[in-house]
C-alpha positions in Angstrom: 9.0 124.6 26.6 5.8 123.7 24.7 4.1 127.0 24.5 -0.3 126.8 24.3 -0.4 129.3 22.1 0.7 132.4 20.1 -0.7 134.7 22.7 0.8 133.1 25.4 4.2 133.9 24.1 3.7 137.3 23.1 2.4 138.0 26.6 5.8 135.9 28.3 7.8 138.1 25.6 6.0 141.2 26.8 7.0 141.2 30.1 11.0 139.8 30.1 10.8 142.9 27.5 9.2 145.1 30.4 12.1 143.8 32.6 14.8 145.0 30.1 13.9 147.6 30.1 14.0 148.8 33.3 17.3 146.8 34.0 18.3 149.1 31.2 17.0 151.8 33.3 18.4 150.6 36.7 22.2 150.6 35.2 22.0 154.0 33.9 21.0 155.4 37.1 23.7 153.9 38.8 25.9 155.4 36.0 24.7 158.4 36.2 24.6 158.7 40.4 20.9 158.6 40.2 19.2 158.5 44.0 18.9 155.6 45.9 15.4 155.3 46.6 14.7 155.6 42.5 16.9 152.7 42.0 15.3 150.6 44.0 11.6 151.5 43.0 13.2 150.8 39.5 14.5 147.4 40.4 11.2 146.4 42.3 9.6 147.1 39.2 11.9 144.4 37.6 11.7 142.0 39.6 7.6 142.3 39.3 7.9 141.8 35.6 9.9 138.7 35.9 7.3 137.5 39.0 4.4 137.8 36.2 6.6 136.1 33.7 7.5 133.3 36.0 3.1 133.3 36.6 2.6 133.1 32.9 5.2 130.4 32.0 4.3 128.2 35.3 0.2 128.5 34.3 1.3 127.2 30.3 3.5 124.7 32.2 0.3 123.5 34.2 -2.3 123.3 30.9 -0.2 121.4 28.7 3.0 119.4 29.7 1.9 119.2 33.5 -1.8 118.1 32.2 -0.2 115.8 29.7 2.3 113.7 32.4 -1.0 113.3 34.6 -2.5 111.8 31.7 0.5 109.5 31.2 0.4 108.3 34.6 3.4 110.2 35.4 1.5 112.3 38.3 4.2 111.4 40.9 6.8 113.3 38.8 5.6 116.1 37.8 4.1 117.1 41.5 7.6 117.2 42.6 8.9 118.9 40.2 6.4 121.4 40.6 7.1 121.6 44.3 10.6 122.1 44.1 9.5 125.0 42.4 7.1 126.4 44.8 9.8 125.3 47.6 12.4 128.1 45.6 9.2 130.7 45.5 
């Protein structure tokens, strides 16, 4: 993954961090019997972070090795790659 820059990885970082943590969270709820309803507001809240991850990484993807294969030519293939993605959205 070629990353554009410093603060783009530090804001990718941030958020799998942000899910961590609350995975962390989730599984000691469930250890500790912790209501329903609090699990699952917890386990939303993971899968947002990852969501805004996946925004962050796909947006770098599109400025510099998406931007760089349209430049080569190589248009075709990176449209479909980046519709199979959208396709498992």
């Amino acid at each position: 993954m070629t990353l554009q820059d410093k603060m783009t990885k530090k804001k990718i970082l941030h958020r799998l961090q942000i899910a961590k943590g609350h995975l962390e969270k989730v599984i000691a709820m469930m250890d500790e019997g912790a209501y329903c309803i609090d699990i699952v507001h917890q386990s939303m809240a993971i899968q947002a972070a990852l969501k805004k991850a996946d925004e962050v990484i796909l947006e770098n993807h599109l400025k510099t090795c998406v931007a760089d294969s349209i430049k080569k030519g190589e248009d075709k293939k990176v449209i479909d790659e980046m519709m199979r993605v959208i396709e498992k959205r």
